[in-house]
PyMOL Python script that loads the backbone (N, CA, C, O; Angstrom):
from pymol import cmd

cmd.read_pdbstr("""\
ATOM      1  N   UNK A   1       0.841  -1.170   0.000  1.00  0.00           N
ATOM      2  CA  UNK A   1       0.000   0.000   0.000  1.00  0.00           C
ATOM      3  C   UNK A   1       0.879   1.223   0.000  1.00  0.00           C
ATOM      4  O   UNK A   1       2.057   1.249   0.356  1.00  0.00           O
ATOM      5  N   UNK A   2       0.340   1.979  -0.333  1.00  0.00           N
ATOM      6  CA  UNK A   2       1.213   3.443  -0.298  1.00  0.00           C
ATOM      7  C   UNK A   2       0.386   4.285   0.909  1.00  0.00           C
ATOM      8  O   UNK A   2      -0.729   4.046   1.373  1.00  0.00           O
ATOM      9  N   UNK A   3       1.471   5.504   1.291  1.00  0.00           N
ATOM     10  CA  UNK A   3       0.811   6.284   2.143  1.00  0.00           C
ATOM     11  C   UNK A   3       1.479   7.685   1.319  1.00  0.00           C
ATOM     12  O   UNK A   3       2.620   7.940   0.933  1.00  0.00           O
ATOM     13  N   UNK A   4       0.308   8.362   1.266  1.00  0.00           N
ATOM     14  CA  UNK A   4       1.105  10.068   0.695  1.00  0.00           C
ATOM     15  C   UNK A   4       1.113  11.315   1.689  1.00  0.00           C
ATOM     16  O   UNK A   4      -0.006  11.674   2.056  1.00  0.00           O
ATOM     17  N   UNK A   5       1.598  11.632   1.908  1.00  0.00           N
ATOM     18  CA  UNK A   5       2.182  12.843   2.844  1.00  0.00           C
ATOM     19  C   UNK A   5       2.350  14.030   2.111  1.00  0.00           C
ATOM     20  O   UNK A   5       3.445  14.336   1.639  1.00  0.00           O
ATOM     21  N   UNK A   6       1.407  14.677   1.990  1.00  0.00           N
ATOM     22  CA  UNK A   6       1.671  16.283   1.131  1.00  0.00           C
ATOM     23  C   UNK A   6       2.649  17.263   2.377  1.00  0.00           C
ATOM     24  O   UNK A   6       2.824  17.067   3.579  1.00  0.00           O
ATOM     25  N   UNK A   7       3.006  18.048   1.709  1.00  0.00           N
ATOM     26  CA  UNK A   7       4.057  19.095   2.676  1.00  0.00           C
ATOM     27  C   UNK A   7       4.921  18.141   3.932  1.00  0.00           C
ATOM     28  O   UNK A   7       5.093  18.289   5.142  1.00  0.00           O
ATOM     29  N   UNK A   8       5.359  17.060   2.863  1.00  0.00           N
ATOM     30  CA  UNK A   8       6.473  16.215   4.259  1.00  0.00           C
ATOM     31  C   UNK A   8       7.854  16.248   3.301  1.00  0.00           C
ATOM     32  O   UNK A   8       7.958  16.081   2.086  1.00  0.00           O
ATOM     33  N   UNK A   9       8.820  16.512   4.268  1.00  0.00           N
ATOM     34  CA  UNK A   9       9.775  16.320   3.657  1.00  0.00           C
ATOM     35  C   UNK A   9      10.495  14.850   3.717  1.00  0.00           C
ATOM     36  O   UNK A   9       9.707  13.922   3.902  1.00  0.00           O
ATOM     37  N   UNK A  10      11.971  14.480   3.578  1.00  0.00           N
ATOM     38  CA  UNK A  10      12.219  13.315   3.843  1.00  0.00           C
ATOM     39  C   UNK A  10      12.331  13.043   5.102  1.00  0.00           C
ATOM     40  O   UNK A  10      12.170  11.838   5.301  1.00  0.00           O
ATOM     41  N   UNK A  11      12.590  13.794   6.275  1.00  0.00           N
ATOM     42  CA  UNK A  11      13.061  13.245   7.499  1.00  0.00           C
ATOM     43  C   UNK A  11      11.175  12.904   7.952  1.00  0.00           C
ATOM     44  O   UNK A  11      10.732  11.820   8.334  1.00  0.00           O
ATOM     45  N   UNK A  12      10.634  13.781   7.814  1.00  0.00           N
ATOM     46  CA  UNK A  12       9.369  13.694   8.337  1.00  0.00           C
ATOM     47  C   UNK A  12       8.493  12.223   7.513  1.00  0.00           C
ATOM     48  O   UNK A  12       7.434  11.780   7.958  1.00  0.00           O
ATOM     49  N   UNK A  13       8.967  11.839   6.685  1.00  0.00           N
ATOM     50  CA  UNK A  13       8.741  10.899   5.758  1.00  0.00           C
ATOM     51  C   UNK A  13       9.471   9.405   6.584  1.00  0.00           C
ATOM     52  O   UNK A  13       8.816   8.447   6.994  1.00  0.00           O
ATOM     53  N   UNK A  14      10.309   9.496   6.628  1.00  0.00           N
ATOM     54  CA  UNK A  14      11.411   9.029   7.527  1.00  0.00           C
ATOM     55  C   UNK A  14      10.921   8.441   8.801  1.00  0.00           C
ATOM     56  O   UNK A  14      10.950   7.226   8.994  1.00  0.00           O
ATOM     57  N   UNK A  15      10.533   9.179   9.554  1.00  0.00           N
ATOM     58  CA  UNK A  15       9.644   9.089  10.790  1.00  0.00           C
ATOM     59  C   UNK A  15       8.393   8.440  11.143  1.00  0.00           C
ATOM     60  O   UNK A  15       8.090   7.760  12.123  1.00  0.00           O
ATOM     61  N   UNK A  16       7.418   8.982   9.627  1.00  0.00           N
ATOM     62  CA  UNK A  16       6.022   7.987   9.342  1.00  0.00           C
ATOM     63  C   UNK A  16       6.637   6.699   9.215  1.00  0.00           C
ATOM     64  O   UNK A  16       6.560   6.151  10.314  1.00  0.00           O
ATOM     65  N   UNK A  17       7.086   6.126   8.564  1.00  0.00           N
ATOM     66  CA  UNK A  17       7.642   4.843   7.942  1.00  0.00           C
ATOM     67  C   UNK A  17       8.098   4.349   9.006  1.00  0.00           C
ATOM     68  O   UNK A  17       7.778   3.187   9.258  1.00  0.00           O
ATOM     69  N   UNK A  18       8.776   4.910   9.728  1.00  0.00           N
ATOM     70  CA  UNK A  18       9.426   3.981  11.141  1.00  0.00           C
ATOM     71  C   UNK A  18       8.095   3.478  11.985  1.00  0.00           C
ATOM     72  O   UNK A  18       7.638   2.369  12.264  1.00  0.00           O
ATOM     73  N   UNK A  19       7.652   5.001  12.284  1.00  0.00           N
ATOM     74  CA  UNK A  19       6.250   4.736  13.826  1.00  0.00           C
ATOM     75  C   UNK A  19       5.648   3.722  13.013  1.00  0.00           C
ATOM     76  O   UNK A  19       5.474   2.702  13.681  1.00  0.00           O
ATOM     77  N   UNK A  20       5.118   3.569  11.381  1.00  0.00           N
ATOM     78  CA  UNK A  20       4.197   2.157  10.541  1.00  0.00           C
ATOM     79  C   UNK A  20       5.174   0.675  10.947  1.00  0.00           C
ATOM     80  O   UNK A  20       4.724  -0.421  11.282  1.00  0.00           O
ATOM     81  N   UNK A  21       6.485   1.040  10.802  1.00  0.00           N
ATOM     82  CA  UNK A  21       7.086  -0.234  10.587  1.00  0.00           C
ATOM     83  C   UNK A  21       6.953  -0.923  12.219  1.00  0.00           C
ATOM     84  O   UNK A  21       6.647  -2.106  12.367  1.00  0.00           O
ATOM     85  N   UNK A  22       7.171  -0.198  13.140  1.00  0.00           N
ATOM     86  CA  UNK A  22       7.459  -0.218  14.351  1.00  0.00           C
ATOM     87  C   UNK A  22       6.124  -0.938  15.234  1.00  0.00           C
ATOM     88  O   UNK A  22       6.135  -1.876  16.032  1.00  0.00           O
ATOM     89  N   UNK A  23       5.005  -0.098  14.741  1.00  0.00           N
ATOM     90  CA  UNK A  23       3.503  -0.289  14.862  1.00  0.00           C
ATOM     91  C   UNK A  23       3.041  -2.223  14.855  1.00  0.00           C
ATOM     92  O   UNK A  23       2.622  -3.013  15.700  1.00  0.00           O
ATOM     93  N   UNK A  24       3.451  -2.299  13.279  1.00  0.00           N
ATOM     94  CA  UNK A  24       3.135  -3.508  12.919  1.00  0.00           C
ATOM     95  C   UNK A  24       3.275  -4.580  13.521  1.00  0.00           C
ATOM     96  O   UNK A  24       2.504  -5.529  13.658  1.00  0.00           O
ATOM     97  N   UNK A  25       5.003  -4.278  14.132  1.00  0.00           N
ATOM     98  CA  UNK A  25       5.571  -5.193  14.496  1.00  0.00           C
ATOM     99  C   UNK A  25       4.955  -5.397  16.225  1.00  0.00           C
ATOM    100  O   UNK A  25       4.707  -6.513  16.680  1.00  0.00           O
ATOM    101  N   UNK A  26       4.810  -4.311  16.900  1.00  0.00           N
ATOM    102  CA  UNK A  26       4.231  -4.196  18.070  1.00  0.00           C
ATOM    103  C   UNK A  26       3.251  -5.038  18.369  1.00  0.00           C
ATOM    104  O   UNK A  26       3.119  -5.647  19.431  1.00  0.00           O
ATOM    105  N   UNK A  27       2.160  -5.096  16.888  1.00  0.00           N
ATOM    106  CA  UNK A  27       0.944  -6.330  17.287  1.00  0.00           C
ATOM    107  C   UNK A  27       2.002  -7.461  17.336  1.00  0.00           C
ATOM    108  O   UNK A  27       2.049  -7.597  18.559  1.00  0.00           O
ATOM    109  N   UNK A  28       2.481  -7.953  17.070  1.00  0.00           N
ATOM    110  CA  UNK A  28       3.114  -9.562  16.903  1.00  0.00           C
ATOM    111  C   UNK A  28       2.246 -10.744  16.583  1.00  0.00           C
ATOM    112  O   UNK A  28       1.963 -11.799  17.150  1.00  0.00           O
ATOM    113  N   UNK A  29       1.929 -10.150  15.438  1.00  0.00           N
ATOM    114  CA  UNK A  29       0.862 -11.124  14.757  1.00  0.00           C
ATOM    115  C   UNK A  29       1.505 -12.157  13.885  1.00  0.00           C
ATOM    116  O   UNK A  29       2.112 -11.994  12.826  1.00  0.00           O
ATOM    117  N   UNK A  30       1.260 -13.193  14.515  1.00  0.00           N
ATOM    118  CA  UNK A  30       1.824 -14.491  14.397  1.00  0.00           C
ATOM    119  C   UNK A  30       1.987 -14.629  13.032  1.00  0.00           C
ATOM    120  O   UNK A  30       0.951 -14.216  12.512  1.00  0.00           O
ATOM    121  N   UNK A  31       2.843 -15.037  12.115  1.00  0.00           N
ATOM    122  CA  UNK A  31       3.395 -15.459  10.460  1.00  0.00           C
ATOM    123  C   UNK A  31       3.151 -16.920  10.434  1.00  0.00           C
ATOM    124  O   UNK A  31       4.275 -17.235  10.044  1.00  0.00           O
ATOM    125  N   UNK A  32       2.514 -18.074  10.559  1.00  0.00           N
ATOM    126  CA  UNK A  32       3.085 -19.296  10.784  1.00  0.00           C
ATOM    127  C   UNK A  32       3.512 -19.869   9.662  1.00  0.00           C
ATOM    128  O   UNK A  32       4.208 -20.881   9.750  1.00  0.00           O
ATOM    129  N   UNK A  33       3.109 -19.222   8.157  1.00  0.00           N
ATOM    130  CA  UNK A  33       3.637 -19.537   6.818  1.00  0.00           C
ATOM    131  C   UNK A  33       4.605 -18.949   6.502  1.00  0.00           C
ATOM    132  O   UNK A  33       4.946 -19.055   5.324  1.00  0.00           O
ATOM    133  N   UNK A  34       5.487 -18.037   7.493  1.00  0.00           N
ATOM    134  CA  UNK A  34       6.767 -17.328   7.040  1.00  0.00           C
ATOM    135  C   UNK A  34       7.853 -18.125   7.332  1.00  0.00           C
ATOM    136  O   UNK A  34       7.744 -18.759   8.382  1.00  0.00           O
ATOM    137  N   UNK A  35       8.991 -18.292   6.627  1.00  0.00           N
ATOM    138  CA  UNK A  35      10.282 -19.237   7.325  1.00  0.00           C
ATOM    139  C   UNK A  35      11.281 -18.227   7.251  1.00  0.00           C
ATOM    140  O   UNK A  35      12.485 -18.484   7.255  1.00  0.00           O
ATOM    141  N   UNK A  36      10.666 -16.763   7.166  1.00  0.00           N
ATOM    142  CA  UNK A  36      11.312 -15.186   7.667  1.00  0.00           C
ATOM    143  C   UNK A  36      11.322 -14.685   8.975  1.00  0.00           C
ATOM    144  O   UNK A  36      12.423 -14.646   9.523  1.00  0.00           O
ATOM    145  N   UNK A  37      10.622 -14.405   9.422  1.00  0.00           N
ATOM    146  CA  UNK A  37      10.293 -13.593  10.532  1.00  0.00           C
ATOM    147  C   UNK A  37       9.095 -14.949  11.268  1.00  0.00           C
ATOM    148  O   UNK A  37       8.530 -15.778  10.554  1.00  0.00           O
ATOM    149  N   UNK A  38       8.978 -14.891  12.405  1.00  0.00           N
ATOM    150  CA  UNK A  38       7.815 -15.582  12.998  1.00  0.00           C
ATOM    151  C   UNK A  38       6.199 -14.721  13.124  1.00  0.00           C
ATOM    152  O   UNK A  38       5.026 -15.073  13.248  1.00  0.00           O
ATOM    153  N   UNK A  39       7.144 -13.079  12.978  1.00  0.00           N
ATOM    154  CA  UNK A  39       5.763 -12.192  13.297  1.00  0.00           C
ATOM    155  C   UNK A  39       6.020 -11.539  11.644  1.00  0.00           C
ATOM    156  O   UNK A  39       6.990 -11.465  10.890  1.00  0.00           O
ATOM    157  N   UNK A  40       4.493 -11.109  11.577  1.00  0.00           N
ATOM    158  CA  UNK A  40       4.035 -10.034  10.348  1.00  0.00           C
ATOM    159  C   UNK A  40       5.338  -8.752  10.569  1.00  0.00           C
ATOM    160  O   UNK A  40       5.444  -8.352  11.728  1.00  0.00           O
ATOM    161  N   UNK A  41       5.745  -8.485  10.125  1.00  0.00           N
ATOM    162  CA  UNK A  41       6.555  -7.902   9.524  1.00  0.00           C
ATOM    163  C   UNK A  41       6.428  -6.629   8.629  1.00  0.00           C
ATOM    164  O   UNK A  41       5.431  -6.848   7.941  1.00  0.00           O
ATOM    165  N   UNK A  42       7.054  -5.130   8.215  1.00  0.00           N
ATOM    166  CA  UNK A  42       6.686  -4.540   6.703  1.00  0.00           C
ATOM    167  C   UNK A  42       8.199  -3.882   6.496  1.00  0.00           C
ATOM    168  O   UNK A  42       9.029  -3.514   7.328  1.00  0.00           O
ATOM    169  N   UNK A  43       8.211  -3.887   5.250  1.00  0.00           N
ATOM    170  CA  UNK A  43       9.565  -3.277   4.947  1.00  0.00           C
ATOM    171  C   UNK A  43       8.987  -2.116   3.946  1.00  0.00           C
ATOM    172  O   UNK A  43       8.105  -2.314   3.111  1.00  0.00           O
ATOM    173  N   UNK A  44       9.663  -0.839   4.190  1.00  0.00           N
ATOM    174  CA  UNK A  44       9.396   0.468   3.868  1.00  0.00           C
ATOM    175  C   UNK A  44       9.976   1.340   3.303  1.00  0.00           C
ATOM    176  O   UNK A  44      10.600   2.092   4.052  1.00  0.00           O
ATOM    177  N   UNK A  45      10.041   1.626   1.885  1.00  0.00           N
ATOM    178  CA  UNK A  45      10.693   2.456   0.645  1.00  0.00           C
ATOM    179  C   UNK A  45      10.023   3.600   0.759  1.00  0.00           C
ATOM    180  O   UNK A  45       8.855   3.662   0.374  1.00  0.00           O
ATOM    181  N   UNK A  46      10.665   4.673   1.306  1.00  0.00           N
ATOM    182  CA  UNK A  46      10.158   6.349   1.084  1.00  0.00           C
ATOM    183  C   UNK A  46      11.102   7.243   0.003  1.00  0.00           C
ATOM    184  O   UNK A  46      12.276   7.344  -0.352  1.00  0.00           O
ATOM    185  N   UNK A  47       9.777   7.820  -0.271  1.00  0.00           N
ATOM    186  CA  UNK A  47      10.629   8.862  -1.544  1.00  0.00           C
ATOM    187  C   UNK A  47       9.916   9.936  -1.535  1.00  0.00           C
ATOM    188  O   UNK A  47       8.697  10.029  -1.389  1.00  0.00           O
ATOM    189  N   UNK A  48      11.096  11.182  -1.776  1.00  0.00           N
ATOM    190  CA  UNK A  48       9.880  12.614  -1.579  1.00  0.00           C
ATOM    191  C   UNK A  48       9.968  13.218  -2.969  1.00  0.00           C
ATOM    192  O   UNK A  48      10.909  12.776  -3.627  1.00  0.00           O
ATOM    193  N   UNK A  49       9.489  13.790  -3.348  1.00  0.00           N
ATOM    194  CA  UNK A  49       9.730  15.046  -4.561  1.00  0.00           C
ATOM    195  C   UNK A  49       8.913  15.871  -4.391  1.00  0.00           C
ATOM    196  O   UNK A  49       8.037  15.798  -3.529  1.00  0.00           O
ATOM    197  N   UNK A  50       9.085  16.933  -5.302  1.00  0.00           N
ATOM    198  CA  UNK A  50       8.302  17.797  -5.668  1.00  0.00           C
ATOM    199  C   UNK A  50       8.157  18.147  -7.076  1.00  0.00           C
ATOM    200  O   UNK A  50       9.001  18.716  -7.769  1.00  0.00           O
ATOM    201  N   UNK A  51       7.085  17.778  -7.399  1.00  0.00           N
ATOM    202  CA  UNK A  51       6.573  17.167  -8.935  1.00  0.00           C
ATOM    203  C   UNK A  51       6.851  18.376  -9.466  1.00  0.00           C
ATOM    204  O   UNK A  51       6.692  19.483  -8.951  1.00  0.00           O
ATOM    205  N   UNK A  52       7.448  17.981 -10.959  1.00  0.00           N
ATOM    206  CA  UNK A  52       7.543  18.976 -11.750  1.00  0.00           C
ATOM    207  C   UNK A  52       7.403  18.485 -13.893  1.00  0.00           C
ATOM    208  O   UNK A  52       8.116  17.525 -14.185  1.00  0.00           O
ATOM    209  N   UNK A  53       7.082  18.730 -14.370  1.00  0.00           N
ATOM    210  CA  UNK A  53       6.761  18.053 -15.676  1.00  0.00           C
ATOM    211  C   UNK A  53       8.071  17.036 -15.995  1.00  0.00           C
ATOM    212  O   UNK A  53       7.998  16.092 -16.781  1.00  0.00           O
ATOM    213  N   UNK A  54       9.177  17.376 -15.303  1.00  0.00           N
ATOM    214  CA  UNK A  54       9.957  16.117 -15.340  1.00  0.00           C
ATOM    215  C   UNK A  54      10.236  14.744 -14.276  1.00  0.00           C
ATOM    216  O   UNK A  54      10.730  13.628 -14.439  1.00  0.00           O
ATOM    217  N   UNK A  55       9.563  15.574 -12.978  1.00  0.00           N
ATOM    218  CA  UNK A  55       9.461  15.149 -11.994  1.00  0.00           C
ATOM    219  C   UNK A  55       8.162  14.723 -11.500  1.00  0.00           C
ATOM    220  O   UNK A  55       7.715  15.354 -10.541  1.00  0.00           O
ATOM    221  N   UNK A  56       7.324  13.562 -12.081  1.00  0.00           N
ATOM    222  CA  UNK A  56       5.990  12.829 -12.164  1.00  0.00           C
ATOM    223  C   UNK A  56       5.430  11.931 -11.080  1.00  0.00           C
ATOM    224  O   UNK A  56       6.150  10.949 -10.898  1.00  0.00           O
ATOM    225  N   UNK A  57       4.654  11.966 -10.521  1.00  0.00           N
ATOM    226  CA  UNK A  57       4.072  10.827  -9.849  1.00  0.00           C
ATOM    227  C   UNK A  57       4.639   9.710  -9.741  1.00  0.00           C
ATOM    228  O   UNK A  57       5.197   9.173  -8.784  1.00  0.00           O
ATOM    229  N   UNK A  58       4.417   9.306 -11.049  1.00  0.00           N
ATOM    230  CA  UNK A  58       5.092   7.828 -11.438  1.00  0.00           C
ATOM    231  C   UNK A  58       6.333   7.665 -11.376  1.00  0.00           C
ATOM    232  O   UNK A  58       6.748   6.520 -11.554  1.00  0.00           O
ATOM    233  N   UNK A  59       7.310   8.766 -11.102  1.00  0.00           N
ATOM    234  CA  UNK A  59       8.687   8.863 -10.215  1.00  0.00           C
ATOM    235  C   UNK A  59       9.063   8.998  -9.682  1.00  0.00           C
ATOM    236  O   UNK A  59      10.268   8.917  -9.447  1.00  0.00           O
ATOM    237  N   UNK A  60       7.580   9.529  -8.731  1.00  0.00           N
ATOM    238  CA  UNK A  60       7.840   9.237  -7.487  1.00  0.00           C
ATOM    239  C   UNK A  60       7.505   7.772  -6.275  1.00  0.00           C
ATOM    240  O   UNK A  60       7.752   7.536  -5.093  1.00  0.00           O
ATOM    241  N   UNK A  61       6.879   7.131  -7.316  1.00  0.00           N
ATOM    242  CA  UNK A  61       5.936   5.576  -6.890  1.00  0.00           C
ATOM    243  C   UNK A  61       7.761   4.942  -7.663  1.00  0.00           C
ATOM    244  O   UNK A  61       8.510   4.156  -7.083  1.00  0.00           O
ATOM    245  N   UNK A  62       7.981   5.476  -8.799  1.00  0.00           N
ATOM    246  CA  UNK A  62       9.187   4.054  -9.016  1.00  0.00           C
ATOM    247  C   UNK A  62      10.412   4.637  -8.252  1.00  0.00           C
ATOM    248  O   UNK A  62      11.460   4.116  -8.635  1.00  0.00           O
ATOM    249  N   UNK A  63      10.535   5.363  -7.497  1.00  0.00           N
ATOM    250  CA  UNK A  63      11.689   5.629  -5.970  1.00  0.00           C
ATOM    251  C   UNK A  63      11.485   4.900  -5.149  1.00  0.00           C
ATOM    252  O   UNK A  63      12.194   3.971  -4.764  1.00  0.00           O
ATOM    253  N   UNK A  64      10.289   5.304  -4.710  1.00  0.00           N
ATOM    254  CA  UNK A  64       9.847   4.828  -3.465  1.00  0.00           C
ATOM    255  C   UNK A  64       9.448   3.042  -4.071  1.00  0.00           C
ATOM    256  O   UNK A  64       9.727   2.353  -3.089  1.00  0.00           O
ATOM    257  N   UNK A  65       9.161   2.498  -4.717  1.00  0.00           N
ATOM    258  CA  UNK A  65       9.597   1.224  -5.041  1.00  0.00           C
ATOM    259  C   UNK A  65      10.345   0.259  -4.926  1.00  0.00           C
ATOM    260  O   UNK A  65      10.111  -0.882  -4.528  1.00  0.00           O
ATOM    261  N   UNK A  66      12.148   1.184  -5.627  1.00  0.00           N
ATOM    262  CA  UNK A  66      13.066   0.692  -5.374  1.00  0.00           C
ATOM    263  C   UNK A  66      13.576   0.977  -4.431  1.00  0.00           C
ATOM    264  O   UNK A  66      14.488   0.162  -4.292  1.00  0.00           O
ATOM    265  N   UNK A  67      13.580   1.895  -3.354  1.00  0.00           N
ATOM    266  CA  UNK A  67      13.919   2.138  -1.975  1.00  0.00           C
ATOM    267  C   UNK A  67      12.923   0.750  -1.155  1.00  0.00           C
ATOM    268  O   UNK A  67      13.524   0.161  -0.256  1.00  0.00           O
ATOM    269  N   UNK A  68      12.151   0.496  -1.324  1.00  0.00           N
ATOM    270  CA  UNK A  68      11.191  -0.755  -0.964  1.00  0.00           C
ATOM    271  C   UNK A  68      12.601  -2.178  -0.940  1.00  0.00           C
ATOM    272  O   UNK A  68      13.270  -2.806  -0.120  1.00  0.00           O
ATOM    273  N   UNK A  69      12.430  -2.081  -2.240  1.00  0.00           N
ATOM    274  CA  UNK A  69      13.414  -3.244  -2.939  1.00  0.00           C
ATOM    275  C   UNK A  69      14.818  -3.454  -2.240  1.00  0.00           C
ATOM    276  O   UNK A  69      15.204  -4.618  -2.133  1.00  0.00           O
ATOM    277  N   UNK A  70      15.662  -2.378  -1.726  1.00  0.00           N
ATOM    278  CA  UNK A  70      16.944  -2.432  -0.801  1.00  0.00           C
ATOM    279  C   UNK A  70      16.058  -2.337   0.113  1.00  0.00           C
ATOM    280  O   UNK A  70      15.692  -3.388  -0.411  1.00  0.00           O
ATOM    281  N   UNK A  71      15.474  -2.182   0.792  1.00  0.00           N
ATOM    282  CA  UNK A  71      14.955  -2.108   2.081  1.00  0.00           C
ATOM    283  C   UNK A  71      14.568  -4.188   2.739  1.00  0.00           C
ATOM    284  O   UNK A  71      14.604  -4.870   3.763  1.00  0.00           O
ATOM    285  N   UNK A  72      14.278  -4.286   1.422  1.00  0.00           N
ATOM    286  CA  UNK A  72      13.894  -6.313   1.614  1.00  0.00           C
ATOM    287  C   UNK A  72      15.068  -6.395   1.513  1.00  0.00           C
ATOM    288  O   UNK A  72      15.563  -6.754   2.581  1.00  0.00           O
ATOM    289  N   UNK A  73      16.037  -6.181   0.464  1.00  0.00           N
ATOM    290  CA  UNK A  73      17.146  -7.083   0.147  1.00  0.00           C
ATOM    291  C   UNK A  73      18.044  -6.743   1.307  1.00  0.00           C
ATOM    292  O   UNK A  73      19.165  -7.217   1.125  1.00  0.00           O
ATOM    293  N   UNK A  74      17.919  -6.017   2.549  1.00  0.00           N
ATOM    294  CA  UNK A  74      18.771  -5.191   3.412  1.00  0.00           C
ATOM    295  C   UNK A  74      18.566  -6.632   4.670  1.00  0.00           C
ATOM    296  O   UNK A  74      19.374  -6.971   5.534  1.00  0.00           O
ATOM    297  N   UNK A  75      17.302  -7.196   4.378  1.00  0.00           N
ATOM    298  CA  UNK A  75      17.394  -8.313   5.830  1.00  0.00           C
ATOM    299  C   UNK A  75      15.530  -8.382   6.034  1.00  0.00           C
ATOM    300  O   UNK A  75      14.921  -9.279   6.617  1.00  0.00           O
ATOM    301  N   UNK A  76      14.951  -7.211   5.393  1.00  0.00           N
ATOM    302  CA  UNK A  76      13.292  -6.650   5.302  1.00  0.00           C
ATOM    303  C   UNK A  76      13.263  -6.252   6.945  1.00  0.00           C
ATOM    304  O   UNK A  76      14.287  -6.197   7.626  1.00  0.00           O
ATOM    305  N   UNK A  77      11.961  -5.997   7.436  1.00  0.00           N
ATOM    306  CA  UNK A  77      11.548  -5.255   8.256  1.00  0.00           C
ATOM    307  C   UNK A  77      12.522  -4.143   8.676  1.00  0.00           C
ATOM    308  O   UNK A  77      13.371  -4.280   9.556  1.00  0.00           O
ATOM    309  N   UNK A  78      12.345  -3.197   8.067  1.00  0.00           N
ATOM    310  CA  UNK A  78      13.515  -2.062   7.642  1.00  0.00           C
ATOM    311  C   UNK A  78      12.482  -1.065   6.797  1.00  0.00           C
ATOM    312  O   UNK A  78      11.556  -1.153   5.990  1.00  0.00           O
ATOM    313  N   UNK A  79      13.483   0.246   7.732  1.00  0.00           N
ATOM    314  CA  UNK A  79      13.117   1.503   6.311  1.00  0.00           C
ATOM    315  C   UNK A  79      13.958   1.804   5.830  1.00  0.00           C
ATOM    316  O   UNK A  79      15.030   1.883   6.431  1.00  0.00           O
ATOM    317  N   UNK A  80      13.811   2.137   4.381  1.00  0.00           N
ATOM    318  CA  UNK A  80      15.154   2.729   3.219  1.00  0.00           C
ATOM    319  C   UNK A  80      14.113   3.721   2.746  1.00  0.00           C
ATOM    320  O   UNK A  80      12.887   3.735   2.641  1.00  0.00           O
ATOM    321  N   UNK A  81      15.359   4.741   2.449  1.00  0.00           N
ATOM    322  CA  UNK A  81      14.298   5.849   1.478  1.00  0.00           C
ATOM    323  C   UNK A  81      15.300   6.101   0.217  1.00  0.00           C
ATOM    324  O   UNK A  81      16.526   6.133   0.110  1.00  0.00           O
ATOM    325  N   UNK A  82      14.379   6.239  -0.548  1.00  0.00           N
ATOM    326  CA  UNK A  82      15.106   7.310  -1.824  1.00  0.00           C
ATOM    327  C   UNK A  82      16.540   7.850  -1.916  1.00  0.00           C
ATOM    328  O   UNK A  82      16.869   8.570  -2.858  1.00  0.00           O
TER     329      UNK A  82
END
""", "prot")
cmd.dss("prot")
cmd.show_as("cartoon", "prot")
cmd.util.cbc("prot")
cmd.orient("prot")
């Protein structure tokens, strides 16, 4: 899922993503099909911009994507940003 944050910068971006990642993990909701983690888990790619006709939505979803992507390949339940 995505979350959008108008007027956030990265640290403040930074911060959401942790208190979500942090949150999740707090329930400790049992995984019993994971041979990752035992609990539910989220790993979290943030990216900020400020759109401009070169600077699109959709570049800001494929940042925050691949910040996702090192964020799993890092160990997962983790934030990476942009």
């Amino acid at each position: 899922f995505a979350v959008l944050l108008p007027n956030t910068d990265s640290l403040g971006s930074l911060v959401v993503a942790e208190a979500i990642r942090v949150a999740v993990a707090t329930l400790a909701i049992e995984n019993k099909a994971s041979t990752i983690h035992r609990y539910v888990t989220v790993s979290v790619g943030t990216a900020t911009l400020i759109p401009t006709e070169k600077l699109t939505p959709e570049a800001l979803l494929a940042a925050a994507e691949e910040a996702l992507y090192r964020a799993k390949q890092a160990g997962r339940n983790i934030v990476r940003q942009a």
